[in-house]
VONUTOR-51220 format. One line per 10 residues: number of its first residue (from 0); their letters; for each residue x, y, z of N, C-alpha, C. Coordinates in pm, whole numbers, plus 50000, padded with zeros to 5 digits. Last residue first. Layout:
BEGIN
NUM) a) X,Y,Z,X,Y,Z,X,Y,Z | ...
//
This chain:
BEGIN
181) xxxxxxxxxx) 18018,68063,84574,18061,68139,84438,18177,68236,84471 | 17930,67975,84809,18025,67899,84703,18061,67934,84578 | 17937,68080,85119,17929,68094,84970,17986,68008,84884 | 18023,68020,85378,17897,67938,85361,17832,67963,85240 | 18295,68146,85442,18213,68131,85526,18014,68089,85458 | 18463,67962,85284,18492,67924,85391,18358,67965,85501 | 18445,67839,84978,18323,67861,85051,18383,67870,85185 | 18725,68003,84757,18684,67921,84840,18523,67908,84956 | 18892,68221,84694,18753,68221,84645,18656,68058,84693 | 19136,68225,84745,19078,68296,84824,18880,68221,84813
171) xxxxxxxxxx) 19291,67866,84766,19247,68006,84668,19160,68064,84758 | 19566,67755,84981,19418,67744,84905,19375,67875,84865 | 19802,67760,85042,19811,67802,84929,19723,67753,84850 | 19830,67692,85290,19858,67839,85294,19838,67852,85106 | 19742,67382,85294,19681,67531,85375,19675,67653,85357 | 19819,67250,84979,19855,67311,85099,19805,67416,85161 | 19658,67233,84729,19627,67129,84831,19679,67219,84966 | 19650,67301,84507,19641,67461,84604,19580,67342,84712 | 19664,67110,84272,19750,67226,84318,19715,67340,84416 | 19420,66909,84472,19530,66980,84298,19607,67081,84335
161) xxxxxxxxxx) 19164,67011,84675,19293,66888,84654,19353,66950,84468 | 18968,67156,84773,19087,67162,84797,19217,67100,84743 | 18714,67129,84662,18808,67259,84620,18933,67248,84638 | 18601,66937,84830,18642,66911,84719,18708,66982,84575 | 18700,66910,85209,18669,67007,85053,18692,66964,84958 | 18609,66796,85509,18664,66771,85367,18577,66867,85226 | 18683,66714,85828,18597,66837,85706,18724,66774,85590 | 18768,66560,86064,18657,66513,85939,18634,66581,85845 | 18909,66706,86187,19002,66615,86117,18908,66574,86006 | 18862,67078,86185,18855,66937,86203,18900,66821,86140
151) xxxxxxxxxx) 18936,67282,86047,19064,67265,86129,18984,67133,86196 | 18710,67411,85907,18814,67387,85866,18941,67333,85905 | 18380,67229,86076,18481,67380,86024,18639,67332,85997 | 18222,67034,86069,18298,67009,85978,18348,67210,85934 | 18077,67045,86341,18219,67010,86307,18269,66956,86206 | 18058,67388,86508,18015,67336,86374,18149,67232,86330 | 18128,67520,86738,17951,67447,86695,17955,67366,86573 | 18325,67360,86995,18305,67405,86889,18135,67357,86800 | 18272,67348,87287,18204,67405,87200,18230,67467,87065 | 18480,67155,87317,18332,67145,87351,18305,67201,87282
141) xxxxxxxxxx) 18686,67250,87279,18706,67141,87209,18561,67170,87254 | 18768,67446,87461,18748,67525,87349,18692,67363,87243 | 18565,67374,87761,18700,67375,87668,18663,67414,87527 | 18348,67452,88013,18345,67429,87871,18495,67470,87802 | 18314,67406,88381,18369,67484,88239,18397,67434,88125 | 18055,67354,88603,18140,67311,88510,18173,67445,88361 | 17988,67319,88921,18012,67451,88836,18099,67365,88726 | 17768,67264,89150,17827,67185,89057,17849,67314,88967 | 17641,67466,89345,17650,67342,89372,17780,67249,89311 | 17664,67802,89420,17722,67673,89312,17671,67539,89394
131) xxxxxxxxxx) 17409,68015,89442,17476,67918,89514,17542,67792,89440 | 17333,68295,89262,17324,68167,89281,17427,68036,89356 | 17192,68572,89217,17308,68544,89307,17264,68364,89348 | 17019,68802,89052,16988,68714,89134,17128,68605,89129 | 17092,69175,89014,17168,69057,88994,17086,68912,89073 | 17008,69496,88962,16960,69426,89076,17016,69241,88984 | 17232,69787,88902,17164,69651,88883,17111,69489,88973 | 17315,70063,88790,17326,69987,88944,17160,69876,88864 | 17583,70158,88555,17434,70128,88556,17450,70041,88724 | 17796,70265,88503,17746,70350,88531,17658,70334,88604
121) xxxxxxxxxx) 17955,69953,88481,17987,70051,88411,17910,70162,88515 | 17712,69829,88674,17782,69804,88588,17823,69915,88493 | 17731,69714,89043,17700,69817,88952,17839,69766,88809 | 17437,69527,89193,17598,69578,89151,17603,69669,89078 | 17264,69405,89442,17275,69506,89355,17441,69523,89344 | 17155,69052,89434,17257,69140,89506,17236,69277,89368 | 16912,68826,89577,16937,68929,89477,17044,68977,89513 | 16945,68471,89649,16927,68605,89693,16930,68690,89568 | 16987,68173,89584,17032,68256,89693,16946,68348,89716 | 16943,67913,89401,16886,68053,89412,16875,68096,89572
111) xxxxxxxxxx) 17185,67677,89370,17027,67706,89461,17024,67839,89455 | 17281,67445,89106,17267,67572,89202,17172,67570,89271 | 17488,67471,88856,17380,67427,88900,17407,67444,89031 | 17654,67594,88582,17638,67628,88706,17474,67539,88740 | 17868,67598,88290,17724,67655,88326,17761,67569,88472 | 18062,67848,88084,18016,67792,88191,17908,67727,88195 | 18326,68006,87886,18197,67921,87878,18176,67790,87988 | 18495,68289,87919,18478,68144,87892,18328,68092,87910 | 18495,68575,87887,18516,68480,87789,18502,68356,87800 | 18779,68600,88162,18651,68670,88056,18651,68598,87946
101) xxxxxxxxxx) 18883,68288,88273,18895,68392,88178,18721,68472,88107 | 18928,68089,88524,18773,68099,88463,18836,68275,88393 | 19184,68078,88537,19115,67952,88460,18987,68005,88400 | 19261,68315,88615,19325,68292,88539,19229,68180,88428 | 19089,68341,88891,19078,68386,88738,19181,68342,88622 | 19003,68053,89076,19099,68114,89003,19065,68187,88862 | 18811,68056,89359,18800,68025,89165,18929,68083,89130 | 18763,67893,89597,18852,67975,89579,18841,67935,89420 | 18443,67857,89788,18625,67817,89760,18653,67918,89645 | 18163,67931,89837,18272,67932,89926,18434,67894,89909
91) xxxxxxxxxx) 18048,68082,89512,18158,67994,89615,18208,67963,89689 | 17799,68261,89353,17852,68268,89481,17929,68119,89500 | 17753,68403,89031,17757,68252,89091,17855,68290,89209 | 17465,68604,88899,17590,68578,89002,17592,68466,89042 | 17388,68722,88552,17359,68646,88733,17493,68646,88783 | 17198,68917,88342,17338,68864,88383,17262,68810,88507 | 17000,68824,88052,17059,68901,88121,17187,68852,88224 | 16935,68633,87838,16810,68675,87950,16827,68782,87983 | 17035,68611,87490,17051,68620,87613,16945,68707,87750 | 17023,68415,87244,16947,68559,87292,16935,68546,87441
81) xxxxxxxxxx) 17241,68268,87123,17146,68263,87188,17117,68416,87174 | 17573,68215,87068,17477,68253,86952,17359,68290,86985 | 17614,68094,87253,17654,68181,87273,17602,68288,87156 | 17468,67836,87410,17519,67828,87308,17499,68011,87289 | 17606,67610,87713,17587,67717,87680,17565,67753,87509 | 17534,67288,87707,17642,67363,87670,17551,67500,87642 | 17333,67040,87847,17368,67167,87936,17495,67252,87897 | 17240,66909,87617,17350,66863,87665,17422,66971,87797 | 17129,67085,87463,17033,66917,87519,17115,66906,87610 | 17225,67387,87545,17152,67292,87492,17102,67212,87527
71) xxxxxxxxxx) 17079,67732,87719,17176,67617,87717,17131,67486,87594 | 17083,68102,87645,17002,67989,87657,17087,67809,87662 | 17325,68298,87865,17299,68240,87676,17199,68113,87765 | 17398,68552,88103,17318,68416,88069,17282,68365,87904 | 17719,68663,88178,17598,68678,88076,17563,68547,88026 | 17851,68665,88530,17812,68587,88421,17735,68601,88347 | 18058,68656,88787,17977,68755,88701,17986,68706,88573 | 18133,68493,89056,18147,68527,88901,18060,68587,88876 | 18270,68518,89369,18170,68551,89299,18211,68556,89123 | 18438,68348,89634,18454,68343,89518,18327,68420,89439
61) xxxxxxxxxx) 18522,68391,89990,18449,68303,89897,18474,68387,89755 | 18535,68548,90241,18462,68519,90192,18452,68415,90070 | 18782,68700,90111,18799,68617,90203,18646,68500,90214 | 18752,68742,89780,18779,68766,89863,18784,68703,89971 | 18721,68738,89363,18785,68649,89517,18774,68778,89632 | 18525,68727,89094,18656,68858,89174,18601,68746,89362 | 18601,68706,88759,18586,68679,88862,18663,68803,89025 | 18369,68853,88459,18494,68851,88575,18495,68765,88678 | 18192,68707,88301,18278,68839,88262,18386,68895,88350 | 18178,68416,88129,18220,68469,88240,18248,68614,88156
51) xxxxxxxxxx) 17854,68302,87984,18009,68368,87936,18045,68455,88071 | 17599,68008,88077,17681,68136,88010,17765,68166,87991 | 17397,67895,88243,17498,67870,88173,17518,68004,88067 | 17179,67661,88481,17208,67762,88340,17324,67803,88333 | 16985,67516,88671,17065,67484,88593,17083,67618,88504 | 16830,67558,89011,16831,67612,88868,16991,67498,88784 | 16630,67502,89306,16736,67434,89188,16731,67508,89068 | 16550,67729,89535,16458,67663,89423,16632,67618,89323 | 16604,67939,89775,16596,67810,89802,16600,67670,89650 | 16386,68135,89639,16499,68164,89720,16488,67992,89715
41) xxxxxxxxxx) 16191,68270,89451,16270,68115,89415,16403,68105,89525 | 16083,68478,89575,16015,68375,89560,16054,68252,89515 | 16331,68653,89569,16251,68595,89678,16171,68471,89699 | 16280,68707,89236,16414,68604,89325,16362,68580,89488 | 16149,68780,89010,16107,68712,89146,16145,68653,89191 | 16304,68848,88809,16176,68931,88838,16130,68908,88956 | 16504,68679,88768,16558,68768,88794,16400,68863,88858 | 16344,68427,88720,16376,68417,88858,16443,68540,88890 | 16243,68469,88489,16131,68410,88574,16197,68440,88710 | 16490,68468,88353,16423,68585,88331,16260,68565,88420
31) xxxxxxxxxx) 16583,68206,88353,16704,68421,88446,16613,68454,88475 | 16367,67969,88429,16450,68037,88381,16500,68162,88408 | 16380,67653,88608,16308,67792,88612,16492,67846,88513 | 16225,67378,88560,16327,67441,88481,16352,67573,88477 | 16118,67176,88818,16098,67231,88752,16224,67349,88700 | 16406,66970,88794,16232,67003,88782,16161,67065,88900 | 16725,67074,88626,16625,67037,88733,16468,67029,88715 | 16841,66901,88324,16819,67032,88400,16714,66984,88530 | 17151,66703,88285,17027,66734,88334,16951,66831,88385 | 17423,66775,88290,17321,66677,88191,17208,66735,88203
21) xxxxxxxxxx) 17486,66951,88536,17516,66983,88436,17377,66902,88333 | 17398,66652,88710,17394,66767,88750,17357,66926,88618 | 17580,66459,88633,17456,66449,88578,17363,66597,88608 | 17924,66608,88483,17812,66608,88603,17693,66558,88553 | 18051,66454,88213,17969,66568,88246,17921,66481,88378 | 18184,66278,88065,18241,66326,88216,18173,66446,88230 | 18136,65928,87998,18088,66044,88014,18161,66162,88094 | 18158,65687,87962,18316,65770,87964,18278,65937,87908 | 18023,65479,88063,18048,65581,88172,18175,65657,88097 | 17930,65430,87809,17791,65526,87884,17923,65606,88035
11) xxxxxxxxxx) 18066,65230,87793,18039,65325,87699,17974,65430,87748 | 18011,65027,87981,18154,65078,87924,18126,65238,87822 | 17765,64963,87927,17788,65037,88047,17912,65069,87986 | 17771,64905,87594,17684,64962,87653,17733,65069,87770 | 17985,64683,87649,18015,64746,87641,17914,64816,87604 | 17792,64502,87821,17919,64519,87888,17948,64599,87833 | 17565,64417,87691,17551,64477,87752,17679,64558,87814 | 17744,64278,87490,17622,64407,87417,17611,64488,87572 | 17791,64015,87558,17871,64151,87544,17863,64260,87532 | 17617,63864,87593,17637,63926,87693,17731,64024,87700
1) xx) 17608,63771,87292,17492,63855,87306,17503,63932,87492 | 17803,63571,87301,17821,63695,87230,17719,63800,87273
//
């Protein structure tokens, strides 16, 4: 019995499907705002980080996203609630499809610090540090949900809910949905 412990352990551990890449941040942990001030000096240097696509845009060349940096968790998930560094660029030699990577989605990117590139945003011309994908993973709407006893999980349970105003559409307004209970 006691050689089973180990068997399902490894069984368990591999139905991971994050990159260790992603998992793990590099060493040393450089952050936007260390490497947007002194991108020369981290030319070459491993980063991990993670954010909200704001476009993609393809050309022959290769693939660039444009991305607002959110601080990441334990678990390398962007958390969007953050206080953000500023923006970066993730460079591809293959081909990203916008459709998949949607304004709006939730990334993060491990990498080699390329270069600076100037872009321009809206009006504003902006000096961007431009990161070489290594490992680019995208976050499903099932990942990041933050909180999981919000109302559409299978585990949340209200004790408002059950008696007559059991059905979805015919719970009372006065309900704690966003974190009142009066």
């Amino acid at each position: 019995m006691r050689f089973l412990l180990p068997i399902v352990m490894l069984l368990l551990s591999a139905c991971s499907n994050l990159p260790v890449a992603i998992k793990e941040a590099p060493s040393p942990d450089w952050q936007l705002s260390q490497v947007a001030t002194q991108a020369e000096q981290h030319k070459g240097d491993s980063i991990r980080w993670g954010g909200q696509v704001v476009k993609v845009e393809n050309d022959d060349n290769g693939s660039t996203i444009h991305v607002v940096q959110f601080p990441l968790n334990s678990f390398g998930r962007p958390d969007s609630d953050g206080v953000s560094q500023g923006r970066f660029l993730i460079h591809s030699d293959s081909f990203i499809d916008p459709y998949i990577y949607k304004a709006g989605t939730l990334i993060t990117v491990a990498g080699i610090v390329k270069n600076k590139e100037t872009v321009t945003i809206d009006k504003k011309s902006m000096s961007l540090p431009v990161v070489t994908a290594t490992q680019l993973y995208r976050w499903s709407k099932n990942d990041y949900s933050r909180d999981p006893y919000w109302r559409g999980h299978p585990y949340y349970y209200d004790p408002f809910a059950y008696g007559p105003y059991y059905g979805p559409d015919l719970r009372p307004s006065w309900r704690y949905y966003d974190g009142y209970y009066w």
